[in-house]
C-alpha positions in Angstrom: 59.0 -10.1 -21.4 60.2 -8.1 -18.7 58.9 -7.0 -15.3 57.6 -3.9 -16.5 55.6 -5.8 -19.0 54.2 -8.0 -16.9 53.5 -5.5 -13.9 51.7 -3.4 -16.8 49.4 -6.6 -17.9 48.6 -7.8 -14.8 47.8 -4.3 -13.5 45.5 -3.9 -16.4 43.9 -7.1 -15.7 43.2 -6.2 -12.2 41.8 -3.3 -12.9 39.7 -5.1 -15.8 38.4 -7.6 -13.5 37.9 -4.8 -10.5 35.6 -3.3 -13.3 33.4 -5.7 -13.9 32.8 -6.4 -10.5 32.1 -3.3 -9.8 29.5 -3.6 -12.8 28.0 -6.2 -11.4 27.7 -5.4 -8.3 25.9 -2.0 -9.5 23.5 -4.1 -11.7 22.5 -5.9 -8.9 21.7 -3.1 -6.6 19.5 -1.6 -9.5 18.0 -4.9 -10.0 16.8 -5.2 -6.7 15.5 -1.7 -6.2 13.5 -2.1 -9.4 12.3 -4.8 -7.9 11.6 -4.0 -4.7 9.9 -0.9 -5.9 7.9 -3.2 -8.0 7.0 -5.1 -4.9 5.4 -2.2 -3.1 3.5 -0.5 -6.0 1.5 -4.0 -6.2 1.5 -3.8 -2.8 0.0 -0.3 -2.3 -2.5 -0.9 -5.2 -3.8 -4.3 -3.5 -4.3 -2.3 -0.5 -6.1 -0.1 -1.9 -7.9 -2.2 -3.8 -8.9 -3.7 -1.1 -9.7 -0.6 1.1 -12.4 0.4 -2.0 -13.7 -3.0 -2.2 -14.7 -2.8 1.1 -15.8 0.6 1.0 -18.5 -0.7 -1.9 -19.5 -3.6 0.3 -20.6 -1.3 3.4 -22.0 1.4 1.0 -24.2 -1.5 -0.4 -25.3 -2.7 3.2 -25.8 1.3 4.1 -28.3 1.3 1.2 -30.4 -1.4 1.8 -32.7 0.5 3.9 -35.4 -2.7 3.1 -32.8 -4.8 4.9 -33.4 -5.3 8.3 -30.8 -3.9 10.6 -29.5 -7.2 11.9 -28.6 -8.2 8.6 -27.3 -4.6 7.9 -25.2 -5.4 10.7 -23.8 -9.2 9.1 -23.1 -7.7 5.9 -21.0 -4.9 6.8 -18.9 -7.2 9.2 -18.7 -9.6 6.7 -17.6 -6.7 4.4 -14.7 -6.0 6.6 -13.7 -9.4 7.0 -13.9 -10.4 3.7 -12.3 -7.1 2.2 -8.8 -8.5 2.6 -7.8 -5.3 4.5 -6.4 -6.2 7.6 -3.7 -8.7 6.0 -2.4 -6.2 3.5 -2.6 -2.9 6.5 0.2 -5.1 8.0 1.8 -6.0 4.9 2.0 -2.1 4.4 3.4 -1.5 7.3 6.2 -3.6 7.3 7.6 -2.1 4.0 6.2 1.9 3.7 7.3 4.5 5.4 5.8 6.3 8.4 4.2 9.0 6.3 1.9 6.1 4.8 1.5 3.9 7.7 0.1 6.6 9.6 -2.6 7.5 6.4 -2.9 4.0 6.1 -4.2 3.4 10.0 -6.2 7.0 9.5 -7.6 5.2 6.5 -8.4 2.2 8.2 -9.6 3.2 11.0 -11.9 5.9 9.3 -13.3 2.7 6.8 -14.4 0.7 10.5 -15.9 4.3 11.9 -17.9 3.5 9.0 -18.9 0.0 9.6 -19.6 0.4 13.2 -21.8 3.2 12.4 -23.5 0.6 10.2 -23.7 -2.5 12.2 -25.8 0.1 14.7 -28.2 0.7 12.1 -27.4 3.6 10.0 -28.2 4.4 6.6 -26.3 6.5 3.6 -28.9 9.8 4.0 -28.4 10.1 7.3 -26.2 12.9 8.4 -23.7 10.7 10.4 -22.9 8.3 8.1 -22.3 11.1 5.4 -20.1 12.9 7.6 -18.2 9.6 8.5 -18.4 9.0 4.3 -16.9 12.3 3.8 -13.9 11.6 6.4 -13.5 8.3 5.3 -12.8 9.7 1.2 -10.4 12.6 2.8 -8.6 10.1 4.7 -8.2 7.7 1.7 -7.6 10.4 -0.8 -4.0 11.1 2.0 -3.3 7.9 1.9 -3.3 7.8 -2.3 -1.5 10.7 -2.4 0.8 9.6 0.9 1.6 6.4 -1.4 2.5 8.5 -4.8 5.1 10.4 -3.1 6.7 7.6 -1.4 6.5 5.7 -4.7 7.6 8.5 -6.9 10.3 9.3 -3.9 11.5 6.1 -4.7 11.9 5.8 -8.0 14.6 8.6 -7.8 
């Protein structure tokens, strides 16, 4: 075999072996941004899971006008506390981009507008608390459609 030959194989190998790296290595990036991807579109829908949960929770302490205020009051704090919101916020705002961590605080802070109006004794047919409901579904209907874009942005 001569030195051609042999400069011809081992080229080809090289360039074999360069291949499949290359592969590889491109498999791997996809890999992880499918999975990443997958990561925040269970993350976005456990936030807003979340954010709807505790929506329900105050709207059921709003209409308990036989409640007595006080009470009111405990179950619309407990509501947010127990609504799982303010863990995931953060999680969401580690990992989105600024277009949804600012709908997400707009969100957020419109849901608590809500449950402060609440905890000082309002009910759903007063006009307050249905101008506060009405931000609070404008601001969470942003942050939906902030999340689709980044999510469908990302797929790309």
């Amino acid at each position: 075999m001569g030195w051609g030959s042999l400069l011809s194989t081992l080229l080809g190998a090289l360039i074999g072996i360069l291949s499949t790296l290359a592969a590889d290595r491109s498999r791997a990036i996809r890999t992880r941004r499918d999975n990443d991807q997958n990561v925040r579109r269970q993350l976005c829908a456990d936030y807003l899971a979340a954010l709807a949960q505790t929506r329900n929770f105050l709207r059921l302490a709003a209409r308990s006008r036989s409640t007595p205020v006080e009470e009111r009051a405990r179950e619309a704090v407990e509501a947010f506390r127990d609504g799982n919101a303010y863990e995931l916020r953060y999680q969401v705002a580690l990992v989105a981009p600024t277009a949804v961590v600012d709908a997400s605080t707009a969100a957020f802070r419109a849901l608590r507008d809500l449950r402060d109006l609440i905890e000082e004794g309002a009910t759903h047919t007063e006009q307050n608390y249905l101008e506060l409901r009405d931000h609070w579904e404008d601001r969470f209907a942003e942050l939906r459609t902030a999340m689709k874009s980044d999510l469908n942005g990302a797929k790309d």
